[in-house]
MARDRENRO-838533 format. One record per residue: residue in three letters; residue number from 1; x, y, z of N, C-alpha, C, O in turn. Coordinates in steps of 0.2 Angstrom, whole numbers. Example, Ala and Ser with C-alpha at 12.3 -4.5 7.8 and 13.67 -1.06 7.14 Angstrom:
<pts>
PT     r     k     n_X     n_Y     n_Z    ca_X    ca_Y    ca_Z     c_X     c_Y     c_Z     o_X     o_Y     o_Z
PT   ALA     1      66     -28      39      62     -22      39      66     -16      39      71     -17      42
PT   SER     2      64     -11      35      68      -5      36      64       0      39      67       6      40
</pts>
This chain:
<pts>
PT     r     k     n_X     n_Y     n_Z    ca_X    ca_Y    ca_Z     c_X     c_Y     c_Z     o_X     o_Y     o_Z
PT   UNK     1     771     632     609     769     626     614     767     629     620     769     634     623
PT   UNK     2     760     626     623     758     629     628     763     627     635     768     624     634
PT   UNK     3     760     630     641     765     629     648     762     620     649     765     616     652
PT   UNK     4     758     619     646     756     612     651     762     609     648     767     606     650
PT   UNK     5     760     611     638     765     604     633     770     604     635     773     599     635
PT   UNK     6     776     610     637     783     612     637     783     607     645     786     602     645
PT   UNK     7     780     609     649     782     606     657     780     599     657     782     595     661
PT   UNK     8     776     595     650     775     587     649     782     587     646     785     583     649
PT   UNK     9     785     589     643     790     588     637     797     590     640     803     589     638
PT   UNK    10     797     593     647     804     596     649     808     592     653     812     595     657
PT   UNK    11     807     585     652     810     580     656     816     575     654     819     571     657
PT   UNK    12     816     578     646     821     573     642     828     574     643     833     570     642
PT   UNK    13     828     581     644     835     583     646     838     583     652     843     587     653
PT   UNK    14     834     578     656     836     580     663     835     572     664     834     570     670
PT   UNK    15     834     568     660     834     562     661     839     558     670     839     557     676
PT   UNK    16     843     559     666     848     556     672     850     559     677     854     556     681
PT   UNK    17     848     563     677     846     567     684     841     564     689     842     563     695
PT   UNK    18     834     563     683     828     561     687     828     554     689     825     553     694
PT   UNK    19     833     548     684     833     543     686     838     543     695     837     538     699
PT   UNK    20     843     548     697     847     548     701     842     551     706     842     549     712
PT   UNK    21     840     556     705     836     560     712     829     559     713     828     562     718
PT   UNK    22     823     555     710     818     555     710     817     550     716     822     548     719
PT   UNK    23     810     546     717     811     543     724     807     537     717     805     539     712
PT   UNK    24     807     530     720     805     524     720     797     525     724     795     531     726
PT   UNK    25     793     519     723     786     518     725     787     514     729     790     509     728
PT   UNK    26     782     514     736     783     509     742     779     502     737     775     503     733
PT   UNK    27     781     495     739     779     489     738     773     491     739     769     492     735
PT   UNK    28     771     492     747     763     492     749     759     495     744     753     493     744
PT   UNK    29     759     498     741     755     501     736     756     499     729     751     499     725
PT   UNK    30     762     497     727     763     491     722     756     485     723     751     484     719
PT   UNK    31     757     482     726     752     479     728     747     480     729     744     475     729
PT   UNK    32     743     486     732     737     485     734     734     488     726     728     486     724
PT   UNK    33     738     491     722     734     492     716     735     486     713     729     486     710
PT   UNK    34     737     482     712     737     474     710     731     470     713     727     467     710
PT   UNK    35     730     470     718     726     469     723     720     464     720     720     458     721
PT   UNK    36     716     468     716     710     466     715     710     459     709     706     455     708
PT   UNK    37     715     459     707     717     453     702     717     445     705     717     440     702
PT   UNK    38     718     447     712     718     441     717     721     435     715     718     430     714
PT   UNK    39     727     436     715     733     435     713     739     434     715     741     439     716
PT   UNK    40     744     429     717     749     427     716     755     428     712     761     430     714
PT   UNK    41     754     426     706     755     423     699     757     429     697     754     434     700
PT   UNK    42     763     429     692     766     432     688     762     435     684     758     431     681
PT   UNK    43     760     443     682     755     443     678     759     450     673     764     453     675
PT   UNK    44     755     450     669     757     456     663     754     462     666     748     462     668
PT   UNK    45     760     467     665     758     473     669     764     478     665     770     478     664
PT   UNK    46     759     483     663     760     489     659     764     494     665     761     494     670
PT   UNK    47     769     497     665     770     505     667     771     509     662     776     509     658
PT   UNK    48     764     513     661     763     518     655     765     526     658     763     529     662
PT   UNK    49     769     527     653     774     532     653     778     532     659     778     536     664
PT   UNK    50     784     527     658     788     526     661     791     531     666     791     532     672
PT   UNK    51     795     535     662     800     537     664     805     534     664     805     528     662
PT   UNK    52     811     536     667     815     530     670     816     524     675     821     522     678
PT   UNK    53     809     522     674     808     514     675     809     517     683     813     513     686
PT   UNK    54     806     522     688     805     521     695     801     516     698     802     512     702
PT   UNK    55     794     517     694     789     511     695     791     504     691     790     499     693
PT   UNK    56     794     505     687     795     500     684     799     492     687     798     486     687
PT   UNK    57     804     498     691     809     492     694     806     489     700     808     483     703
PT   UNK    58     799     494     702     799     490     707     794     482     707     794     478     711
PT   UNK    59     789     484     701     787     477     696     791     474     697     792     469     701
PT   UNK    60     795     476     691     802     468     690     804     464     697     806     458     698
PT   UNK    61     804     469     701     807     467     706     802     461     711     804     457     714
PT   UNK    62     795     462     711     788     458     712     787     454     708     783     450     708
PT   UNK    63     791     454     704     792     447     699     788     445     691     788     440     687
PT   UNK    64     783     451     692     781     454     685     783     455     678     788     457     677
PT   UNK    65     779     454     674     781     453     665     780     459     666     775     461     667
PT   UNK    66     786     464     665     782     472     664     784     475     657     790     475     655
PT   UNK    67     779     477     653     781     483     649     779     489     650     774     491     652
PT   UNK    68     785     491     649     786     498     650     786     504     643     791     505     639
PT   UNK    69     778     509     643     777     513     640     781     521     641     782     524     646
PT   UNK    70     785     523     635     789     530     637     789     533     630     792     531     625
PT   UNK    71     785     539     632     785     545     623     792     547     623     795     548     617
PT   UNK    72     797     549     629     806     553     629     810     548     628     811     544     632
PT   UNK    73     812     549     621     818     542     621     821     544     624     822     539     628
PT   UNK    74     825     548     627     832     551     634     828     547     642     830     543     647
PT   UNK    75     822     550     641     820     543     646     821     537     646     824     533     650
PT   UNK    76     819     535     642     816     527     639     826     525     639     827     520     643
PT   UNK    77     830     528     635     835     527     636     837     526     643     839     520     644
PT   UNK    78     837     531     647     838     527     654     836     522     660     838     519     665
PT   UNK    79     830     522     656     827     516     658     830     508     657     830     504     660
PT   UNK    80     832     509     651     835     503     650     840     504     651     841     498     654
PT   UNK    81     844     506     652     852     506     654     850     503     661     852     497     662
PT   UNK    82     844     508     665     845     505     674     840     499     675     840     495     681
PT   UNK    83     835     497     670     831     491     674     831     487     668     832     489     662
PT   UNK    84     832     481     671     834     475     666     828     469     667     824     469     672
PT   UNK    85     827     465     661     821     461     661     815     463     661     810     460     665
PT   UNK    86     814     469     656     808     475     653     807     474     649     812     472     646
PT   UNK    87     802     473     644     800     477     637     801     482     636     796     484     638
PT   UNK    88     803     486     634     805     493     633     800     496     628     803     495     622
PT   UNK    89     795     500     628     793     502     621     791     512     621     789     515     626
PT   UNK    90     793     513     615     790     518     612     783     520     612     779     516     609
PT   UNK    91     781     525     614     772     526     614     769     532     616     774     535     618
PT   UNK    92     765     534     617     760     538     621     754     534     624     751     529     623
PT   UNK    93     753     538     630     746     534     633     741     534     629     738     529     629
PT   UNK    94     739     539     623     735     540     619     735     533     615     730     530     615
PT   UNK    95     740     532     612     742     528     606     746     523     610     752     524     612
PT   UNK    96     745     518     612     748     510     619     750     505     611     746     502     608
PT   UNK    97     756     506     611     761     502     604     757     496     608     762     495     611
PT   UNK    98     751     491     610     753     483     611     745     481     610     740     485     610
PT   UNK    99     744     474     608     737     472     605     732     473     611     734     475     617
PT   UNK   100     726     472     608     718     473     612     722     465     618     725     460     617
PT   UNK   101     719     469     624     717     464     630     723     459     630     723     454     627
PT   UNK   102     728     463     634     737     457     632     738     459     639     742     457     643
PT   UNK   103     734     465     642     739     466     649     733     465     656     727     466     655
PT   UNK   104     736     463     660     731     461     668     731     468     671     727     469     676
PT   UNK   105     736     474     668     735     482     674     739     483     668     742     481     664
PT   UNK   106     737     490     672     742     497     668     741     502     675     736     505     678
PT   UNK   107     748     502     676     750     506     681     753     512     679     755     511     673
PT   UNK   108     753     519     682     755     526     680     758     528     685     753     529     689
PT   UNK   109     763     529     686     769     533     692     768     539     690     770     540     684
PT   UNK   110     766     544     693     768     552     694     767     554     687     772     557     685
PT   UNK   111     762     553     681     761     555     676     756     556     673     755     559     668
PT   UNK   112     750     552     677     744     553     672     740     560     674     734     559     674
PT   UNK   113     743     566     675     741     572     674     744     574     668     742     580     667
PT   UNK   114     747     572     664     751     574     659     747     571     652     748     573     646
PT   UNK   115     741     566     653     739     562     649     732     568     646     729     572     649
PT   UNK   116     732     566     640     724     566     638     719     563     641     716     558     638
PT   UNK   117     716     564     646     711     559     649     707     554     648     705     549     651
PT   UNK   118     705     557     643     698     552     640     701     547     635     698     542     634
PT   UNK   119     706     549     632     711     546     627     713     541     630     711     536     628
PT   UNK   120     718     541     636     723     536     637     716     532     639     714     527     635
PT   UNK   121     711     532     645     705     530     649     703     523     643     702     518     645
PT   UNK   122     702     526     637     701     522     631     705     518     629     703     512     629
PT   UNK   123     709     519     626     719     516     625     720     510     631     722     504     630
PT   UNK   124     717     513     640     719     508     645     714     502     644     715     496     646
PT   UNK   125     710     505     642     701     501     643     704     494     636     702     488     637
PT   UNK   126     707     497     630     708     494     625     716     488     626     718     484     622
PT   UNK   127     717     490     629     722     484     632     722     481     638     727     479     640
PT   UNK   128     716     480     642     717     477     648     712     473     647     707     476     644
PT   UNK   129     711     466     648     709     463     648     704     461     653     706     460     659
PT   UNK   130     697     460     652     690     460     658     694     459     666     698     455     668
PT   UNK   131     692     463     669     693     461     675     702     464     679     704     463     685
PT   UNK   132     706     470     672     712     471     672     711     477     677     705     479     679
PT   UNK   133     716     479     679     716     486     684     720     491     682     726     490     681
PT   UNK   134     716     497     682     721     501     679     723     505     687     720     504     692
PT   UNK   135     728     509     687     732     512     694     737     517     691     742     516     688
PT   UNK   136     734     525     695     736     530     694     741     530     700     739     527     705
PT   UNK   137     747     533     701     751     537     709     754     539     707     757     539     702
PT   UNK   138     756     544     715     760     549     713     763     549     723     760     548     728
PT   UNK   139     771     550     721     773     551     728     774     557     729     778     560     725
PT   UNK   140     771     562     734     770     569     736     772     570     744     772     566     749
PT   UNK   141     774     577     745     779     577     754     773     579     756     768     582     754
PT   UNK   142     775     574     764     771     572     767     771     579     773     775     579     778
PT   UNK   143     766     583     772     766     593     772     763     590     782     758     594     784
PT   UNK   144     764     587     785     763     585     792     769     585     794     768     586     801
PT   UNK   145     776     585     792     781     585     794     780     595     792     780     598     786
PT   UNK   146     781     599     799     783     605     800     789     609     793     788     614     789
PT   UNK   147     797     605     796     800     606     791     800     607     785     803     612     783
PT   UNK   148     796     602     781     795     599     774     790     603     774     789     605     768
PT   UNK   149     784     607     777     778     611     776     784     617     772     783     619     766
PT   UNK   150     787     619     776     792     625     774     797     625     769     798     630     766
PT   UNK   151     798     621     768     803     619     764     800     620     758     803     623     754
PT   UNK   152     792     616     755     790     619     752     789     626     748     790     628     742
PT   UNK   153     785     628     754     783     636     752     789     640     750     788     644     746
PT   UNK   154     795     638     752     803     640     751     803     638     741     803     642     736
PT   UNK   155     802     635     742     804     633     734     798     632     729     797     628     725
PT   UNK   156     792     636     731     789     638     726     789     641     721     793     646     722
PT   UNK   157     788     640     715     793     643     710     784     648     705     779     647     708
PT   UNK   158     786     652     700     780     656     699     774     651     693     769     653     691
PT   UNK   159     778     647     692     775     639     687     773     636     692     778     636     696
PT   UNK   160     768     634     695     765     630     702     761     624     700     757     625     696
PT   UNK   161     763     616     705     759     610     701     751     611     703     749     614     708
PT   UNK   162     748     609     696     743     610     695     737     604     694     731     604     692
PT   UNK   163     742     599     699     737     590     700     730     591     703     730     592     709
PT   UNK   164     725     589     698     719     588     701     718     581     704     721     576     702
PT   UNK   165     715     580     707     713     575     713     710     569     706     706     573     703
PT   UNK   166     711     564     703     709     560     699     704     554     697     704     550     692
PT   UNK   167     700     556     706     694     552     706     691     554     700     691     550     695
PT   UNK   168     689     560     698     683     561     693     685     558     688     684     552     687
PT   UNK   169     691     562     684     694     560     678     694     554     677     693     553     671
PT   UNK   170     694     548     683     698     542     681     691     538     679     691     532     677
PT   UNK   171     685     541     681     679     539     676     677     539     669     678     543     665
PT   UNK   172     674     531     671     676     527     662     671     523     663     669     520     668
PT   UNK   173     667     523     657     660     519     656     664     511     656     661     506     658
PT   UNK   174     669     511     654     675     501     654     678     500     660     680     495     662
PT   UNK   175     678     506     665     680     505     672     674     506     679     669     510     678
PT   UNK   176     674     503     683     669     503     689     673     508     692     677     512     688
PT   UNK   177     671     509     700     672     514     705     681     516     704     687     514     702
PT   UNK   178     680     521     706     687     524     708     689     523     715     686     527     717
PT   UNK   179     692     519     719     695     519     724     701     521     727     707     520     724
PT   UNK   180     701     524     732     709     528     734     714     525     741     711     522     746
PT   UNK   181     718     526     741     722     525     748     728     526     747     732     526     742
PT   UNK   182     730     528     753     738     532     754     742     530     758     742     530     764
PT   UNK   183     747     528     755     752     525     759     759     529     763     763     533     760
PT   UNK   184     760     527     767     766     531     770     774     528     767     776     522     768
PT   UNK   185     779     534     765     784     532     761     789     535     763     788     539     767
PT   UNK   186     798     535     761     802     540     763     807     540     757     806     536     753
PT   UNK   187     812     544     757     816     545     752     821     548     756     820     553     759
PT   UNK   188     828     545     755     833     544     758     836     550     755     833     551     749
PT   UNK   189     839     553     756     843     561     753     849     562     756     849     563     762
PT   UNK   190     855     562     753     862     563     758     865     568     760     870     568     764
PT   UNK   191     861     572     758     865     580     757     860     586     756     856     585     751
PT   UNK   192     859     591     758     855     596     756     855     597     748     850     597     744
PT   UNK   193     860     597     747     861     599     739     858     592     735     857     593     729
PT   UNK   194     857     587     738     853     580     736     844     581     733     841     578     728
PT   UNK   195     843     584     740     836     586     739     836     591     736     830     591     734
PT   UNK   196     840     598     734     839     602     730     838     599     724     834     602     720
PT   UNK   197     842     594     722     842     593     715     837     588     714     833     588     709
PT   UNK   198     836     585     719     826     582     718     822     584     714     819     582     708
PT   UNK   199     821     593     720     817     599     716     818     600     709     813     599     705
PT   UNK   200     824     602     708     825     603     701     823     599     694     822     600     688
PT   UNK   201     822     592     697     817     588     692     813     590     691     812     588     686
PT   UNK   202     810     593     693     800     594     693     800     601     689     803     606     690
PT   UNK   203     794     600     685     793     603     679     794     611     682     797     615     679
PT   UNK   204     790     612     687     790     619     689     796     622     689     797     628     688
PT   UNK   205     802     617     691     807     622     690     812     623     683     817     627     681
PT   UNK   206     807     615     680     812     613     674     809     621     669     814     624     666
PT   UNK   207     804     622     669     802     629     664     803     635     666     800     640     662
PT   UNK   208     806     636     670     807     645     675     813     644     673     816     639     673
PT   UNK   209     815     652     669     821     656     668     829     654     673     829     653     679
PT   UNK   210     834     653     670     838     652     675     838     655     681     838     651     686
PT   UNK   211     837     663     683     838     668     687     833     665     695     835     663     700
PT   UNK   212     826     665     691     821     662     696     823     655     697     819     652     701
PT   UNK   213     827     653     694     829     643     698     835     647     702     833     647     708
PT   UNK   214     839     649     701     844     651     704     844     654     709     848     651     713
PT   UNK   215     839     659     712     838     662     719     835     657     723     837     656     729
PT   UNK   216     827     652     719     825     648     723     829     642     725     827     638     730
PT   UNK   217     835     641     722     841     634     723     842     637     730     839     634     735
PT   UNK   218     847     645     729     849     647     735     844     648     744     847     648     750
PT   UNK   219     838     648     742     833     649     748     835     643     750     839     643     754
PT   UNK   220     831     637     747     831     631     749     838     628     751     838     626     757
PT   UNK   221     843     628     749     850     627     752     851     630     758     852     627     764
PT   UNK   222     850     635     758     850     640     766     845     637     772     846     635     778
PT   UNK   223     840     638     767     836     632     773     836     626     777     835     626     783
PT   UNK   224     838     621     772     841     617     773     847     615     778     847     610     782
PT   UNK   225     852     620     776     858     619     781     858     623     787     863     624     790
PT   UNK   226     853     624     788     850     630     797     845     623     798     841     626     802
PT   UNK   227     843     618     797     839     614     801     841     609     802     845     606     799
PT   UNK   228     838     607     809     844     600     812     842     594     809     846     589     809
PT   UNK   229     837     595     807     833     588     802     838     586     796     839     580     794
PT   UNK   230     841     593     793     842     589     789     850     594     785     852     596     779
PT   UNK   231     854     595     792     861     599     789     865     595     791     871     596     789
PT   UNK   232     863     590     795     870     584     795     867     579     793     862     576     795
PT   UNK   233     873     577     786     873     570     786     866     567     781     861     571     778
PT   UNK   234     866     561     781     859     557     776     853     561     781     854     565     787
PT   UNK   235     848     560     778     841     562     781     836     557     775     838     555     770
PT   UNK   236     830     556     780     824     554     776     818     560     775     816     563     779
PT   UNK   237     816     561     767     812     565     767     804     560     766     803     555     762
PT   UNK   238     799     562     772     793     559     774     788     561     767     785     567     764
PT   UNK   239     787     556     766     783     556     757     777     553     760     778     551     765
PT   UNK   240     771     553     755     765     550     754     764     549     748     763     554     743
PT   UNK   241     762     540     746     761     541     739     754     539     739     752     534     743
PT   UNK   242     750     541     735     742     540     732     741     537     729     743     538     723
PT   UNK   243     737     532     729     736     526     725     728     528     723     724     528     728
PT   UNK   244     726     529     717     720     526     713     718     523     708     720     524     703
PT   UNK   245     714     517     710     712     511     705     706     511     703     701     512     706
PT   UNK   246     707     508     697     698     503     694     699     500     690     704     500     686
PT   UNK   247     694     494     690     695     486     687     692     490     681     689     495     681
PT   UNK   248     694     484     675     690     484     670     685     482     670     685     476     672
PT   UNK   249     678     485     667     673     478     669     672     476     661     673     479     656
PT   UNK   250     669     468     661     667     463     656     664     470     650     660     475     652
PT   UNK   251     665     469     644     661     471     637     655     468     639     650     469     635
</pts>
């Protein structure tokens, strides 16, 4: 298995971890990727490759028919345990388990780097009905905060993320322009060892040898408890999440 498929693939056994330490998606961006549908109304809306229903919930919670796309049953399983009043299905972006033209959007939280591009692009095009919007994000530390600049370079691991910018990719002869905008977010953390174990979700550290997760735990812990931002007590870490979309246009 190469490094991409093992770090797509390395999230099933940390399921409930990631369900407990990963961050949610700001509403503002929920919405602005909906946006274009000029809409009120209740509308059918995909979260393709779920995960543990982060973005998921927060559909449901905007009042959304959502089904929710997940290839890791240990995800998918968690998913349904923590979000309730979902569809729950088994799938690949490549392969979307539901008929032609049934959904208004397909949304993707922090995974469509993981995707076939051209595949899923096809798959999205082939379930969204004229006029549907598809929407990529991803929430990322907001590197304008001093701290959290450092904090990363700290916890750089020898596996390093590899997300390209997904204007280009996200062209599709069935999709118009790509549009971007960035919203500002935070992620509540109670404890240094809170946000260590954040870290630990993310593929870079999920495929490094114990030895090399274990020195870099220890840096980053050390760090953490020498900074005033964040060695007493709850703290906010300042996130930025990325929002890009494209309507489907008419056959």
């Amino acid at each position: 298995m190469d490094l991409h498929a093992r770090r797509a693939d390395s999230f099933g056994d940390q399921a409930e971890a990631y369900a407990e330490h990963r961050p949610d998606y700001p509403v503002a961006a929920i919405r602005w990727a909906l946006e274009p549908l000029g809409t009120s109304e209740r509308l059918e809306v995909m979260d393709l490759a779920a995960g543990t229903g982060k973005l998921t919930a927060g559909l449901v919670a905007e009042g959304h028919r959502v089904t929710a796309v997940e290839p890791n049953e240990q995800m998918l399983s968690e998913l349904v345990r923590r979000v309730h009043d979902v569809r729950a299905l088994p799938g690949h972006a490549e392969h979307i388990p539901v008929p032609d033209h049934t959904m208004d959007a397909v949304l993707v939280g922090t995974a469509f780097h993981w995707f076939d591009q051209a595949k899923a692009l096809q798959e999205i095009a082939r379930v969204l009905r004229p006029g549907g919007v598809v929407a990529a994000m991803w929430n990322e530390h907001d590197l304008d905060s001093a701290w959290l600049a450092e904090f990363d370079r700290l916890s750089s691991t020898s596996v390093e993320s590899q997300r390209q910018d997904p204007t280009g990719v996200m062209t599709h002869p069935s999709f118009g322009p790509v549009e971007r905008r960035t919203f500002p977010h935070v992620h509540r953390r109670e404890s240094p060892e809170a946000l260590v174990a954040t870290v630990n979700t993310h593929s870079r550290m999920l495929v490094v040898d114990d030895e090399e997760r274990g020195a870099i735990n220890e840096k980053m812990l050390a760090f953490l408890r020498t900074r005033p931002e964040t060695s007493n007590g709850p703290f906010d870490v300042p996130l930025r999440t990325e929002v890009f979309r494209a309507v489907r246009v008419s056959e």
